[in-house]
C-alpha positions in Angstrom: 0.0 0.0 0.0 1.0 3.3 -0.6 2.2 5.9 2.1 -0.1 7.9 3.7 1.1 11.9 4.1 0.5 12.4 7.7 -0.1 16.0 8.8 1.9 17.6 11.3 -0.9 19.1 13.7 -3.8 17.7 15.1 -5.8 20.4 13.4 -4.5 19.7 9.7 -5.4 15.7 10.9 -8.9 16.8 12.1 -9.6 19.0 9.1 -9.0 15.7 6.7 -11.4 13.8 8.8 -15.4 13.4 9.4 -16.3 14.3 12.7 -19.5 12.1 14.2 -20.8 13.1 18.1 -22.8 9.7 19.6 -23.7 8.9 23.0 -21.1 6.8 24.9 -23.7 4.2 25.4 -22.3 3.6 29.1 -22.8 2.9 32.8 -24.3 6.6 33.7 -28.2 6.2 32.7 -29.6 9.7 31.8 -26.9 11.9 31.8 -24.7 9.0 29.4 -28.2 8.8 27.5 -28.6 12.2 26.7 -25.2 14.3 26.4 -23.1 13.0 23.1 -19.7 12.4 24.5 -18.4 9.6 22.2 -16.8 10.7 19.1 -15.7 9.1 16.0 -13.6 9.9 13.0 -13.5 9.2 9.8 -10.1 9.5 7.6 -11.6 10.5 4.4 -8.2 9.8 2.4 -7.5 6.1 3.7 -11.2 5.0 5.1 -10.3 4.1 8.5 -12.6 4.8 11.2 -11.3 5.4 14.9 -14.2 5.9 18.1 -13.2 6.8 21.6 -16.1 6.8 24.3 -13.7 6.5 27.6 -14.2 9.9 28.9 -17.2 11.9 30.0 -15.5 15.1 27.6 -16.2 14.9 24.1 -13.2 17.5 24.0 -11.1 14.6 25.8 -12.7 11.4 23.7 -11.9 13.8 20.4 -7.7 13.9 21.6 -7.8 10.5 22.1 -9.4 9.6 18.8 -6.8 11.6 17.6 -4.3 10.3 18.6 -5.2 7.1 18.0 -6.2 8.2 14.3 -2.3 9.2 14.1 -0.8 5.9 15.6 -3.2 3.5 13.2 -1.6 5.7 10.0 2.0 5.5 11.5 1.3 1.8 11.6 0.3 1.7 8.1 2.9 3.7 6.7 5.6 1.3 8.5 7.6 -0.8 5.7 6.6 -4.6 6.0 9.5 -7.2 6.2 10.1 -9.2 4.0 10.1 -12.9 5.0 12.6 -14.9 4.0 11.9 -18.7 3.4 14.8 -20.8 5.9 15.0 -24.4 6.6 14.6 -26.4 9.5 17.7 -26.9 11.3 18.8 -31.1 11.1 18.4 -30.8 15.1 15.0 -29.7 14.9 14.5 -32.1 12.5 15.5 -34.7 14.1 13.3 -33.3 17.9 11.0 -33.7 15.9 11.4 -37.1 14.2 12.5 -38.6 18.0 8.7 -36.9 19.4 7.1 -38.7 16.8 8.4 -41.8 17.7 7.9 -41.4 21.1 4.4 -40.7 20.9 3.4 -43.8 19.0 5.0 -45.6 21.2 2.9 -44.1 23.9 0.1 -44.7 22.1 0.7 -48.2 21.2 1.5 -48.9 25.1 -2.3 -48.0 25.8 -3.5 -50.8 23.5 -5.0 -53.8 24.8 -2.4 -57.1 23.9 -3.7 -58.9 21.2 -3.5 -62.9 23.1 
């Protein structure tokens, strides 16, 4: 994927983003039920969608999406590694080959005798 240009302030970030208000659908009852704390945004460039609702201040849950906002494009704007293919070591391989055995001979132990 493409790099994502990241603006420096929190403003420039906010002003590329759609701002949504909800209720924090919390423990509180009318007060939570009525005042919209919760806030989500949406990145308009990239699509991704961040929601905070920990806070009773919207001005609070709206720093927090922010920054959270930031730290999910930082993320995608890291360089993936590239995997290299390796083979198993002979000592693994041969762990392996020595579990093997003893397990079926585990299992064959639990077997009735055949008389």
């Amino acid at each position: 994927m493409a790099k994502v240009p990241i603006p420096d302030t929190n403003d420039d970030l906010l002003a590329e983003c759609d701002v949504e208000t909800m209720s924090a659908g919390t423990k509180g009852g009318q007060r939570a039920n009525k005042v919209e704390t919760g806030v989500r945004l949406t990145h308009r460039p990239t699509g991704v969608r961040v929601q905070s609702r920990s806070s009773r201040s919207q001005f609070r849950n709206k720093a927090l999406a922010v920054a959270t906002l930031r730290e999910r494009l930082e993320e995608m704007n890291r360089p993936v590694k590239v995997r290299r293919p390796t083979k198993p070591t002979r000592g693994s391989k041969r762990r392996r080959i020595e579990a093997k055995k003893r397990r079926s001979e585990k299992k064959a132990n639990r077997q009735k005798p055949d008389w």
